[in-house]
MARDREN-333367 format. One record per residue (C-alpha): z, y, x; chain. Coordinates in steps of 0.2 Angstrom, whole numbers, plus 5000, padded with zeros to 4 digits. Layout:
# residues N
(atom (Z; Y; X); "A") ...
This chain:
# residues 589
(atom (5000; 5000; 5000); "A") (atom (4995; 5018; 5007); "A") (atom (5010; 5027; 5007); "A") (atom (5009; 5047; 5001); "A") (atom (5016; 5060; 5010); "A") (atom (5024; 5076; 5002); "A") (atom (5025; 5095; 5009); "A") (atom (5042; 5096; 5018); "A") (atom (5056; 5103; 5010); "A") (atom (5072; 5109; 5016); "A") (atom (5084; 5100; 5002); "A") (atom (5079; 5083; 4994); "A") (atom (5089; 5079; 4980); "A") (atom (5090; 5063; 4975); "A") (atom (5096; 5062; 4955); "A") (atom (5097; 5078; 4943); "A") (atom (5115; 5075; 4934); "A") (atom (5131; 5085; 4939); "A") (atom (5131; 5083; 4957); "A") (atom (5112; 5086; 4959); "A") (atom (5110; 5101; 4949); "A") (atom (5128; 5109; 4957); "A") (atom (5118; 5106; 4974); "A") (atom (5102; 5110; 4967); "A") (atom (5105; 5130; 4963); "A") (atom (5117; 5131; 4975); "A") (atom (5107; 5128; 4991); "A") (atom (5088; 5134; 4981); "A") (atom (5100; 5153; 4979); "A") (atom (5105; 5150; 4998); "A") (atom (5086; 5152; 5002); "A") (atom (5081; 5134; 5004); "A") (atom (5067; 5124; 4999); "A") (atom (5074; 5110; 4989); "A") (atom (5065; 5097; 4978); "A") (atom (5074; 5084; 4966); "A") (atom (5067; 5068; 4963); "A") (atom (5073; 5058; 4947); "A") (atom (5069; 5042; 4942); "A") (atom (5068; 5045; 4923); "A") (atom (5062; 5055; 4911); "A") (atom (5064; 5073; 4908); "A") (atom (5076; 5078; 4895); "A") (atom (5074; 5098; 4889); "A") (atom (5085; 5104; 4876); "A") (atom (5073; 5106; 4864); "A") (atom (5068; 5089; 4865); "A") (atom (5086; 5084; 4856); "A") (atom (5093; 5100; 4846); "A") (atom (5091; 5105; 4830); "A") (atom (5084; 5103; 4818); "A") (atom (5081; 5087; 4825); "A") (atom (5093; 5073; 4820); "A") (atom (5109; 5064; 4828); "A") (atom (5101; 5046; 4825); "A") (atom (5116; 5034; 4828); "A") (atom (5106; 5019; 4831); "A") (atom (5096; 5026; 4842); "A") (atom (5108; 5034; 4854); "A") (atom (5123; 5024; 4852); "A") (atom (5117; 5010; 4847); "A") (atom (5100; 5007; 4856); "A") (atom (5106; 5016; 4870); "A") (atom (5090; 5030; 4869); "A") (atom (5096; 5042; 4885); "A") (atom (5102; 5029; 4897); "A") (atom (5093; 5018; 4910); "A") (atom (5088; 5000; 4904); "A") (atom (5095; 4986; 4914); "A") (atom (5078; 4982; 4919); "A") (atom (5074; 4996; 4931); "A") (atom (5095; 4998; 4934); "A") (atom (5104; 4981; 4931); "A") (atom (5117; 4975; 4943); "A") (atom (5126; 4960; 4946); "A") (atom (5144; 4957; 4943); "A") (atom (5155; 4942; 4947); "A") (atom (5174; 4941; 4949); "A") (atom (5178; 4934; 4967); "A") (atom (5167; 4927; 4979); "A") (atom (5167; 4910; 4975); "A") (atom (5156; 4914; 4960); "A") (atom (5138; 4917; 4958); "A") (atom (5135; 4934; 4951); "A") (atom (5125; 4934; 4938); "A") (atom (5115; 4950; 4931); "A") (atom (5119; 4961; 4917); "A") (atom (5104; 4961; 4904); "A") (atom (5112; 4973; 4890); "A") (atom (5126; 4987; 4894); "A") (atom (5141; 4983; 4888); "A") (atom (5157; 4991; 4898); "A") (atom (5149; 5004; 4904); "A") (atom (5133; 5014; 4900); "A") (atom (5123; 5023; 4915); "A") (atom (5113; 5038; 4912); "A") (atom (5094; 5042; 4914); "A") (atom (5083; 5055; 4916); "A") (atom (5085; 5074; 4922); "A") (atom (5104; 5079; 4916); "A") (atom (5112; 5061; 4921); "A") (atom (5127; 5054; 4911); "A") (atom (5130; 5073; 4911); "A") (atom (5120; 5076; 4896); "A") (atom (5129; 5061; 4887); "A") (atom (5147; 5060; 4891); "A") (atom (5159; 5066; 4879); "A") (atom (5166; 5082; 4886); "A") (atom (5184; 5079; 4891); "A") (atom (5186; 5087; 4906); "A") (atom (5204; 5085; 4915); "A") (atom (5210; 5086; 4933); "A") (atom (5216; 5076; 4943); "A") (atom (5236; 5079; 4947); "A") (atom (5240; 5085; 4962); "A") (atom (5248; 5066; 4964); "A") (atom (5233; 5059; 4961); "A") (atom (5225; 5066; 4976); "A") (atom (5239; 5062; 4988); "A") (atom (5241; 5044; 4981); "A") (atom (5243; 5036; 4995); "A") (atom (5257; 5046; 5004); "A") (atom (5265; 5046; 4987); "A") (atom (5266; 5025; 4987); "A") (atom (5273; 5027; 5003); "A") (atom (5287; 5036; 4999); "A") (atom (5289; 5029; 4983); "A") (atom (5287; 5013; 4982); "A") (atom (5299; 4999; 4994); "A") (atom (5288; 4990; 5005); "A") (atom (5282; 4971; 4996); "A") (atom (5284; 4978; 4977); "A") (atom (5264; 4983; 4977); "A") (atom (5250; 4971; 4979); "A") (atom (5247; 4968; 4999); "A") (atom (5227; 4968; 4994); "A") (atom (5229; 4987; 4986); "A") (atom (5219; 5000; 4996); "A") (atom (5226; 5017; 4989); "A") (atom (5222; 5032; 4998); "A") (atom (5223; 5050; 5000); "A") (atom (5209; 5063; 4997); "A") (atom (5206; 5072; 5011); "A") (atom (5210; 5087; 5006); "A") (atom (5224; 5094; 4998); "A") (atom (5225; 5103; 4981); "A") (atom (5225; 5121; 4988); "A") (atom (5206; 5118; 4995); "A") (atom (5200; 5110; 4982); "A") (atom (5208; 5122; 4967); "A") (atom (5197; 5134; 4968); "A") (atom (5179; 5121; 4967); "A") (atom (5189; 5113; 4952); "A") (atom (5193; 5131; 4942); "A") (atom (5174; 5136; 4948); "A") (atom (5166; 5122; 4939); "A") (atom (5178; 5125; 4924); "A") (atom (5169; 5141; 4922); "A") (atom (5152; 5134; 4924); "A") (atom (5156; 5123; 4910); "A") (atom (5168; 5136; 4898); "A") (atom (5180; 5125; 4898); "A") (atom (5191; 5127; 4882); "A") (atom (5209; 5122; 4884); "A") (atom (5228; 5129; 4885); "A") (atom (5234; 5132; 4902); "A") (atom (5250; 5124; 4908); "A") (atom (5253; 5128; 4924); "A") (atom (5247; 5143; 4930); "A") (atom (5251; 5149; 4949); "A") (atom (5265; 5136; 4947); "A") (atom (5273; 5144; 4931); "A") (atom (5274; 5133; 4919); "A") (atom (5264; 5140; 4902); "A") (atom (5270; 5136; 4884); "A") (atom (5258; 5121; 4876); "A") (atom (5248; 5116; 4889); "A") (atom (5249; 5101; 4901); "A") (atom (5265; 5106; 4912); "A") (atom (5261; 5091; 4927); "A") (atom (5245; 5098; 4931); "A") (atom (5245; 5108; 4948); "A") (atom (5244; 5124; 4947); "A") (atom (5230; 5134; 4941); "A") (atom (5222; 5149; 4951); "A") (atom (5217; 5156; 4932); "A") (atom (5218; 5150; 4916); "A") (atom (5208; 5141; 4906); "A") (atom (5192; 5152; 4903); "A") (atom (5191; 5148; 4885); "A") (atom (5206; 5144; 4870); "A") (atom (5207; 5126; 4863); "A") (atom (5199; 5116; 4851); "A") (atom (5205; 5115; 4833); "A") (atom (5218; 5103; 4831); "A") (atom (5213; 5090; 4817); "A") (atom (5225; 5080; 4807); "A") (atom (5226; 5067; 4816); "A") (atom (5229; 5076; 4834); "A") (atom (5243; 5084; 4823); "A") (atom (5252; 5070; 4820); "A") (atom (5253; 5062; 4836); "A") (atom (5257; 5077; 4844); "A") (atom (5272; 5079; 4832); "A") (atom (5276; 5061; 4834); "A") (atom (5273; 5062; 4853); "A") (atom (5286; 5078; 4854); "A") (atom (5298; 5068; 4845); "A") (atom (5298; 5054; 4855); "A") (atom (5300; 5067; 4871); "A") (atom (5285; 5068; 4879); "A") (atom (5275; 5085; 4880); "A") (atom (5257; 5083; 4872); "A") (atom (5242; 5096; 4875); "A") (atom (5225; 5098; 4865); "A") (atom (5213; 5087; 4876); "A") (atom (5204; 5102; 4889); "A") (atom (5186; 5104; 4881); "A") (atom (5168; 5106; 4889); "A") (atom (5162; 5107; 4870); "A") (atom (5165; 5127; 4873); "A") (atom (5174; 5135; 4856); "A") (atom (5167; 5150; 4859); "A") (atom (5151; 5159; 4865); "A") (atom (5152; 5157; 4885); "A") (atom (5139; 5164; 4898); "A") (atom (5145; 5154; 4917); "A") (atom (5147; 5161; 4932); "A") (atom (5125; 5155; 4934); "A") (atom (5120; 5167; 4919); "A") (atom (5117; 5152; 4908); "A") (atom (5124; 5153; 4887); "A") (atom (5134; 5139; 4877); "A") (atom (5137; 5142; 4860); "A") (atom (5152; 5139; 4850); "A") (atom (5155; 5119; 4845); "A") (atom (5151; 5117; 4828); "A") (atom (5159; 5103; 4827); "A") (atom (5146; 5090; 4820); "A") (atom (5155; 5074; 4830); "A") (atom (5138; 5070; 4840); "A") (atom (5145; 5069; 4859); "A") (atom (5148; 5054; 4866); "A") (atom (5131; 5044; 4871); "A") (atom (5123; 5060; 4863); "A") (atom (5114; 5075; 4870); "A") (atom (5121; 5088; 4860); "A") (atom (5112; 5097; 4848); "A") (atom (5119; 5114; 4847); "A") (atom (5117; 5121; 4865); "A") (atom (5139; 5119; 4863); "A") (atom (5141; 5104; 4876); "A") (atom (5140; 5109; 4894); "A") (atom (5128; 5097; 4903); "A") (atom (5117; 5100; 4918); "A") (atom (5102; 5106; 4903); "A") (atom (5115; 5118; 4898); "A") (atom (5125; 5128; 4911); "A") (atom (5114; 5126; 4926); "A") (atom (5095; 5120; 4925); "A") (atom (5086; 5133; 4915); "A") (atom (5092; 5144; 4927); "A") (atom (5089; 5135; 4944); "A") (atom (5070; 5131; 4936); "A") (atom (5065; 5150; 4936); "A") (atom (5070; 5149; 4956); "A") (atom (5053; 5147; 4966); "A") (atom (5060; 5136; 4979); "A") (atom (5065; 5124; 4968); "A") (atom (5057; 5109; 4961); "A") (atom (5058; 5094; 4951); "A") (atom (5049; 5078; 4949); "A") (atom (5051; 5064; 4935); "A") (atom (5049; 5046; 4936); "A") (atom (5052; 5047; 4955); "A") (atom (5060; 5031; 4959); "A") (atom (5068; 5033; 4978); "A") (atom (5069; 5016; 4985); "A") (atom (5076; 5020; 5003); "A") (atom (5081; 5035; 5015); "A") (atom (5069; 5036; 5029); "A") (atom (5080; 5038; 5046); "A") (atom (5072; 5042; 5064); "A") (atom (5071; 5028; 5076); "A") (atom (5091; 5031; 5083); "A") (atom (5099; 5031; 5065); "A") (atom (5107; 5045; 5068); "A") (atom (5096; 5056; 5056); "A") (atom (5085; 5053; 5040); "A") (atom (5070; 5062; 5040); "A") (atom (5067; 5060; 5022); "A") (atom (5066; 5049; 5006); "A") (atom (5053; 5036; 5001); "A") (atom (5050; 5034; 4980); "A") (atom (5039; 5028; 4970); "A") (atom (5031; 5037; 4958); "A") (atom (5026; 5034; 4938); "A") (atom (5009; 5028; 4945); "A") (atom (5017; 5013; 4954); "A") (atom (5013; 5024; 4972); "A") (atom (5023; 5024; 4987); "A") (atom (5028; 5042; 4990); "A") (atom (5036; 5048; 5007); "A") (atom (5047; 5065; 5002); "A") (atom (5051; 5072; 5021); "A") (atom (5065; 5084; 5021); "A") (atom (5080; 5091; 5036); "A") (atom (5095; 5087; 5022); "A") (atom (5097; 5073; 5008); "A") (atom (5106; 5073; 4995); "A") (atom (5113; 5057; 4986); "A") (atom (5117; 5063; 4970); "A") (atom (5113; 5050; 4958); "A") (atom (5126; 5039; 4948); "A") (atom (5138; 5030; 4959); "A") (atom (5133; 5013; 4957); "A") (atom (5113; 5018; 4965); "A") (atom (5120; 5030; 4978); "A") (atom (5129; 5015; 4984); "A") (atom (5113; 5005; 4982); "A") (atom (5102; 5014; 4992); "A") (atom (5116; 5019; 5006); "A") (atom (5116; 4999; 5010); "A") (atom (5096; 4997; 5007); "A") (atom (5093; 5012; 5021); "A") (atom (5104; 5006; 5032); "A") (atom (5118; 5021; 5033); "A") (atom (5132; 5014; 5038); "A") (atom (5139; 4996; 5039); "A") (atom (5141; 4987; 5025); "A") (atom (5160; 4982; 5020); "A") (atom (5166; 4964; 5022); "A") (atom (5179; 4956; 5012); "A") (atom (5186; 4944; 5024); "A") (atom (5186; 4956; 5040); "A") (atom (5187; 4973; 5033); "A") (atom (5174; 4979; 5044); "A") (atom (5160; 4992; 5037); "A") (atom (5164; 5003; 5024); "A") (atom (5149; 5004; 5013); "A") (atom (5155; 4995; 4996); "A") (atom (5172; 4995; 4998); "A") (atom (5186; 5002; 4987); "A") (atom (5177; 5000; 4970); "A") (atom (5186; 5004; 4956); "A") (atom (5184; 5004; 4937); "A") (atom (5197; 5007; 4923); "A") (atom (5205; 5001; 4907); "A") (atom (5206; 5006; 4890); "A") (atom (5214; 4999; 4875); "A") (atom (5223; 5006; 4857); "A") (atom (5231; 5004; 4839); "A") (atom (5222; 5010; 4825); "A") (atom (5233; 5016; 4812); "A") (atom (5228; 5014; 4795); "A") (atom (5237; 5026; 4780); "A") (atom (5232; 5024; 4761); "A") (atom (5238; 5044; 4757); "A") (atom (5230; 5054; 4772); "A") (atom (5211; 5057; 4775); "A") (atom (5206; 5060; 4793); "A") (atom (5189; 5070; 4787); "A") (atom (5179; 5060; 4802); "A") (atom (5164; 5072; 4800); "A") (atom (5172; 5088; 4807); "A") (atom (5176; 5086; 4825); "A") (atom (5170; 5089; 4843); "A") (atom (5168; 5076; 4857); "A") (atom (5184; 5082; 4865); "A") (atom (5195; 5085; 4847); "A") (atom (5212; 5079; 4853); "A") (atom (5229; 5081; 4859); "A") (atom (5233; 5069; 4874); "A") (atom (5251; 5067; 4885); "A") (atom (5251; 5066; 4904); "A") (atom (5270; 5061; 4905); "A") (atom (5264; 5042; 4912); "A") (atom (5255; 5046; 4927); "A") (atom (5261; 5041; 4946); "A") (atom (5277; 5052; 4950); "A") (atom (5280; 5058; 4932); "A") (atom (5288; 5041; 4926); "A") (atom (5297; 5027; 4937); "A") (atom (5282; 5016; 4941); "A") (atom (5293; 5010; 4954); "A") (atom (5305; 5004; 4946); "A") (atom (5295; 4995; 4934); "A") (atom (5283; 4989; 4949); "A") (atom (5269; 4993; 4946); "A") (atom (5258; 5010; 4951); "A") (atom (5247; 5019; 4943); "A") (atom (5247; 5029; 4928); "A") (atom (5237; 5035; 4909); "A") (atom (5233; 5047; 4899); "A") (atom (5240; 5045; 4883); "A") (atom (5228; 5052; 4868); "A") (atom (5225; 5052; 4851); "A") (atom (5205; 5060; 4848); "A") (atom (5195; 5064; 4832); "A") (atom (5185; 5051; 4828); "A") (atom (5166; 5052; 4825); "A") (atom (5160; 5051; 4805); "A") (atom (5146; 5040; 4813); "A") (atom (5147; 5025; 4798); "A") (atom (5142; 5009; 4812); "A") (atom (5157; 5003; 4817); "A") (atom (5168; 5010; 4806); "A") (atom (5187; 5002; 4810); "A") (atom (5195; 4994; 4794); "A") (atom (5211; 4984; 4793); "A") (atom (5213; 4968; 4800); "A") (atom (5207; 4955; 4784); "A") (atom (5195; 4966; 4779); "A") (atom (5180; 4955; 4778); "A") (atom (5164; 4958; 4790); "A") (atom (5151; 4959; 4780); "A") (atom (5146; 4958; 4759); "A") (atom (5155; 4964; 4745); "A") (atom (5173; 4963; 4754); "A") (atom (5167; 4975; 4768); "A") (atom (5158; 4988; 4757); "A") (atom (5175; 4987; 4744); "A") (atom (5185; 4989; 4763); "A") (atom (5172; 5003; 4768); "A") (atom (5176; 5013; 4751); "A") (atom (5191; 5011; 4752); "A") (atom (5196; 5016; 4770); "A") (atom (5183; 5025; 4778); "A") (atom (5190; 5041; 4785); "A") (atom (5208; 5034; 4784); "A") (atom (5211; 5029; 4802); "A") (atom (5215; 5037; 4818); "A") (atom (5220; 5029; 4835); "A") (atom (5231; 5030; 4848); "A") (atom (5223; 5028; 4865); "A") (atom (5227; 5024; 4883); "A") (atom (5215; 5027; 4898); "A") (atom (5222; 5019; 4913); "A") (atom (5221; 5022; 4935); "A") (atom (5213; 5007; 4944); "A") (atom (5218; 5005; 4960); "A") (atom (5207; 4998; 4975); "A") (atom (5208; 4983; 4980); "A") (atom (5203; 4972; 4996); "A") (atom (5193; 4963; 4986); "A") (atom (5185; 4972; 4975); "A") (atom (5167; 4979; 4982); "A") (atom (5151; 4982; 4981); "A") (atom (5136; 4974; 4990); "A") (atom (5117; 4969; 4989); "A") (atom (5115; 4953; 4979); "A") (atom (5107; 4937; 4989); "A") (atom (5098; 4931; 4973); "A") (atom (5091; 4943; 4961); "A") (atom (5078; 4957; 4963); "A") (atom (5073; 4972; 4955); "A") (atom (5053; 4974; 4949); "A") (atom (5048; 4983; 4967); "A") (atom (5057; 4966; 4977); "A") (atom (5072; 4976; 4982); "A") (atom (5091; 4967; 4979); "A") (atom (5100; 4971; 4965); "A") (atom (5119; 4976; 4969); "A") (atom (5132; 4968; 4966); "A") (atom (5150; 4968; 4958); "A") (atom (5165; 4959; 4962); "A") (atom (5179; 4963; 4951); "A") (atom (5191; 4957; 4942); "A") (atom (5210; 4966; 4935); "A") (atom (5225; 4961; 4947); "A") (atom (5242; 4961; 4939); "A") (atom (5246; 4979; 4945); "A") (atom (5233; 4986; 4930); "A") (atom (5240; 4973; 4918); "A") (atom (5258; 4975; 4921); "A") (atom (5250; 4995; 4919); "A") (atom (5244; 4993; 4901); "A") (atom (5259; 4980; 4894); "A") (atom (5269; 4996; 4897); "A") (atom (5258; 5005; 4888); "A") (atom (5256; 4996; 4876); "A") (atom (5274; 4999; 4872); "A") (atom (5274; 5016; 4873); "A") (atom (5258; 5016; 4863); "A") (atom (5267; 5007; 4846); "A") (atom (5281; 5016; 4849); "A") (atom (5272; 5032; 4843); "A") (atom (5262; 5022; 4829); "A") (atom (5279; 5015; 4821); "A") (atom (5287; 5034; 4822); "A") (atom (5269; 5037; 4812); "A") (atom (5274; 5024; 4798); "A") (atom (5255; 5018; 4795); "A") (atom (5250; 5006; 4780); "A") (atom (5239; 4994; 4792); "A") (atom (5238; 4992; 4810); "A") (atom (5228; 4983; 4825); "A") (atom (5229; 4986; 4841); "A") (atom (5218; 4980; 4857); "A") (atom (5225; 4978; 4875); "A") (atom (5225; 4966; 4888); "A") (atom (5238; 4953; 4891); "A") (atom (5245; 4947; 4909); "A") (atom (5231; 4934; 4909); "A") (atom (5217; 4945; 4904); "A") (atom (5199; 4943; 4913); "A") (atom (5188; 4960; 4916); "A") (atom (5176; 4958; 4901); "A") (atom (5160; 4967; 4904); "A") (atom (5153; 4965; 4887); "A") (atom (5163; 4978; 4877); "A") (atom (5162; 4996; 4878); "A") (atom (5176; 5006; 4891); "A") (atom (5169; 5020; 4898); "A") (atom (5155; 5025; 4912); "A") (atom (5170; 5033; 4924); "A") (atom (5163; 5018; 4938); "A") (atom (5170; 5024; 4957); "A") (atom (5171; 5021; 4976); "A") (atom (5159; 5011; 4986); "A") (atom (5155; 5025; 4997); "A") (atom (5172; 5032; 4999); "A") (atom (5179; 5050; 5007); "A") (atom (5190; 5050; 5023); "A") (atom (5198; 5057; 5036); "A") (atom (5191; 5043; 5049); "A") (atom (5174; 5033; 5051); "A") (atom (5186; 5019; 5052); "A") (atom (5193; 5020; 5034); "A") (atom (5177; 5028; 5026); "A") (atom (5160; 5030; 5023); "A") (atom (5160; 5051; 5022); "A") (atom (5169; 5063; 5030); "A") (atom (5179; 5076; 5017); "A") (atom (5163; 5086; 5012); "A") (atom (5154; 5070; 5006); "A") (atom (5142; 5070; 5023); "A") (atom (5140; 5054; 5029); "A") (atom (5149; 5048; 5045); "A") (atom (5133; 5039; 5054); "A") (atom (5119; 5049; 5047); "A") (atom (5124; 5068; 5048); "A") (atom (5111; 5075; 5037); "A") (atom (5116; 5064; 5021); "A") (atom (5127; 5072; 5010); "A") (atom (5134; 5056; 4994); "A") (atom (5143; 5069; 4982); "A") (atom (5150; 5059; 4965); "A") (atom (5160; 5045; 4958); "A") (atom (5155; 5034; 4975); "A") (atom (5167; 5046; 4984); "A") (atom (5184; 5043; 4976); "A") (atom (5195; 5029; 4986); "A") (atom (5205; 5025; 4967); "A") (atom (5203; 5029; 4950); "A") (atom (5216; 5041; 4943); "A") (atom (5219; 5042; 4924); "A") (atom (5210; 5058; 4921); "A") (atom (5189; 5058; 4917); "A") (atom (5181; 5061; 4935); "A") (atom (5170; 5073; 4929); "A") (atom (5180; 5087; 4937); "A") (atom (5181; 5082; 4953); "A") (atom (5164; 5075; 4955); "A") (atom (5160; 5095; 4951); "A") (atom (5172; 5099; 4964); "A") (atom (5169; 5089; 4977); "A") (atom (5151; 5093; 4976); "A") (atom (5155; 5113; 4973); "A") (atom (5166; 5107; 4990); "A") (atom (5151; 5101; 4998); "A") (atom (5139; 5113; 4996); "A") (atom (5150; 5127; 5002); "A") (atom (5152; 5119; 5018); "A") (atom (5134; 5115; 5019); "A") (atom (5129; 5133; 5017); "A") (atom (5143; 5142; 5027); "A") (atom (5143; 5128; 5042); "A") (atom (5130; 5116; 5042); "A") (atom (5116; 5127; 5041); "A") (atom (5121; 5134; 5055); "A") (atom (5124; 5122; 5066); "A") (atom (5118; 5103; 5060); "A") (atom (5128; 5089; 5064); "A") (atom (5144; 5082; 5058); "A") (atom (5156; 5096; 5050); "A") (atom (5172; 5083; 5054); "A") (atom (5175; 5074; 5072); "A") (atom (5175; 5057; 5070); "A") 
């Protein structure tokens, strides 16, 4: 095949979601030449908003904006002596597609980090007595404390008009809002979401119980917001349409919204669609890349050169192509050498729905984000210690959608004819849940690596999982649990179910979670215990920069979303202010 070769640019991007667009129209205003390649489709905002529909089956259901196993699957086993075998239909979670990421679908939460999370590791050590925690575990600081990356965090708060109450604000502690966060440099740029009936009553319930419940922080914006880039949101109106939807209304921030339309009136900055990169080009010593190889939507080998490349896809292909270009070493199991794959982490999830004859939960009228959560059970804020186990959750009750597939109904309830449509009239908008979201610690074992078996449909190998829950993360949601029906008996509901694991649950791939996948390409403070140094920039190949979810060494209980942003806002400072000035590596090995 006769490759193709591009112009040079200064910047190639590689993926147009959160991290790509941040890096995008911050390095194109630096003056740069920089050009994104995405392998999907692209995605403006007229294509979705109204008056066009929300169609629940065919974003929710038949999965319209994210990336078909076919061109994306993986493999996932749960310890090595398995085969792994390949995932044919999303299930736990759901990767994006096309310009905008899983940025244009997630659901908008958008919560920090605590400033525990960060220092996780230093934490354990002080905390915890040795022999209580898993000698697999492989926590680890971020390296960089909360006072350097504040200021990334409450810039990309404004780029999205985040709409919250502030809880801690220069380290005063503000009425109503979350008082474990760290301290805020300035407060939330916009007011909260409405409270609905059912965030009222757990918060009430919640408060009663002791614990101190704030509205879920928002990036469906509740009022008219222009960011820091010049771009407009408009005020949520509430229609429900958010998770696995674009939104209709301009209201979600997303890449399409707070960034893109403003970085695509820049004339040194382009984009291209159906760009699938399938390696990073490096000079003969491997010290450098010298650009980016795709294919394009005419099955043509495409050779992109550039002086920097940007890794900013979803972390699970980041990962991917770090270990199909060679950068770096990748991580074995039994020695720990290498660190590409290593520290892979997902996250649990579980409930009770609560069921009340009396009370009507009007399902149609809420936002993505509606909701009061609790951050009382997160490391350092409860005695994990003492109950040996680490980690943490946030503890939430959020506004369903009115979408009618999959509507809960009391345990009996038949599952389909009459019995389900009686059960459908007479309970539908009469639940509401109480939720956990879990920390997922790494562990020696669990990892990332290119799969000896299966292929993808250019001949290259498909990554692989290996994962399973340990008992640290079990012991983690029995807790919960606990903590969970407490807060539904003080409700006094009519019916209940609830859905967590038990001490001898398996990882079950099949079933919905959440798309908050992290690690495999992990940030340090040694090439020895990481693949990239603090500003995401690769330790063997000085000109790669890997911002996003690869980057984190744990899972922490909060949405990552926030400091993906940052650490990419982190990145991109330090590329303009150092790197440009004089390449190489910006940390000493």
């Amino acid at each position: 095949m006769q490759t193709i070769t591009n112009d040079e640019v200064d910047v190639v991007i590689v993926g147009l979601g959160w991290a790509g667009s941040i890096m995008a129209i911050e390095l194109a205003r630096e003056g740069l030449k920089v050009r994104a390649l995405e392998r999907g489709p692209d995605r403006p905002p007229e294509d979705f908003a109204y008056p066009k529909p929300a169609d629940q089956y065919a974003y929710a259901i038949r999965n319209k904006v994210f990336v078909t196993p076919r061109d994306a699957a993986l493999t996932v086993r749960y310890n090595t002596a398995e085969t792994a075998l390949p995932t044919r239909k999303w299930g736990a979670f759901v990767p994006g597609n096309g310009v905008g990421g899983s940025g244009l679908h997630w659901t908008g939460v958008l919560i920090r980090p605590t400033q525990t999370d960060i220092k996780l590791k230093t934490y354990a050590d002080q905390a915890y007595k040795r022999g209580v925690l898993d000698p697999d575990m492989r926590i680890k600081d971020f390296p960089f404390t909360w006072q350097e990356i504040e200021p990334h965090m409450d810039k990309f708060d404004k780029i999205c008009g985040l709409s919250g109450t502030t809880g801690n604000l220069g380290g005063q502690i503000q009425p109503g809002g979350d008082p474990f966060e760290g301290p805020r440099s300035s407060p939330f740029p916009l007011p909260a979401l409405h409270d609905t009936l059912n965030s009222s009553l757990f918060a009430a319930a919640a408060k009663k119980l002791g614990y101190h419940p704030f509205p879920n922080p928002s990036a469906n914006v509740t009022q008219p917001w222009t960011n820091p880039y010049g771009a407009q949101l408009a005020p949520c109106n509430y229609c429900g349409f958010c998770s696995k939807y674009p939104c209709l209304n301009y209201s979600k921030a997303s890449p399409q919204t707070t960034i893109l339309d403003v970085v695509k009136r820049l004339p040194n900055f382009d984009y291209k669609t159906g760009a699938n990169v399938i390696r990073v080009d490096l000079h003969a010593d491997k010290k450098t890349a010298k650009g980016v190889t795709y294919i394009d939507g005419q099955q043509r080998e495409v050779f992109q050169p550039a002086k920097i490349v940007i890794l900013s896809s979803f972390q699970f292909a980041n990962v991917r192509l770090m270990l199909l270009s060679g950068i770096g070493e990748p991580y074995n199991p039994v020695t720990e050498q290498g660190m590409i794959g290593r520290n892979y982490a997902f996250l649990s999830v579980g409930d009770a729905t609560l069921f009340f004859k009396d009370k009507h939960f009007n399902p149609f009228a809420t936002a993505g984000a509606t909701g009061e959560m609790f951050n009382d059970i997160s490391p350092g804020n409860f005695d994990g210690p003492g109950l040996g186990f680490i980690g943490g959750a946030k503890i939430h009750s959020s506004q369903a959608s009115g979408a009618p597939i999959g509507t809960a109904l009391p345990p009996g309830t038949p599952t389909w004819g009459k019995g389900w449509k009686d059960g459908m009239v007479d309970w539908y908008g009469r639940a509401m849940k109480v939720s956990i979201s879990t920390s997922c610690m790494a562990y020696r074992g669990h990892y990332l690596d290119l799969d000896p078996n299966y292929k993808d449909p250019w001949g290259q190998p498909l990554l692989r999982m290996t994962f399973d829950w340990r008992q640290n993360e079990l012991k983690l949601q029995r807790h919960l649990r606990g903590i969970v029906l407490d807060i539904a008996k003080e409700l006094k509901p009519d019916a209940m179910s609830e859905n967590f694991l038990g001490l001898d649950s398996h990882w079950d791939i099949t079933k919905y979670v959440s798309t908050h996948n992290v690690g495999g390409a992990i940030i340090g403070t040694s090439p020895r215990d990481s693949a990239l140094n603090r500003y995401t920039q690769s330790w063997d190949v000085h000109n790669v920069f890997v911002p996003g979810g690869n980057a984190f060494p744990q899972n922490f209980q909060a949405n990552p979303t926030a400091l993906i942003g940052a650490i990419t806002l982190f990145a991109a400072e330090a590329i303009k202010q150092q790197y440009l000035k004089n390449p190489g590596p910006l940390v000493q090995a």
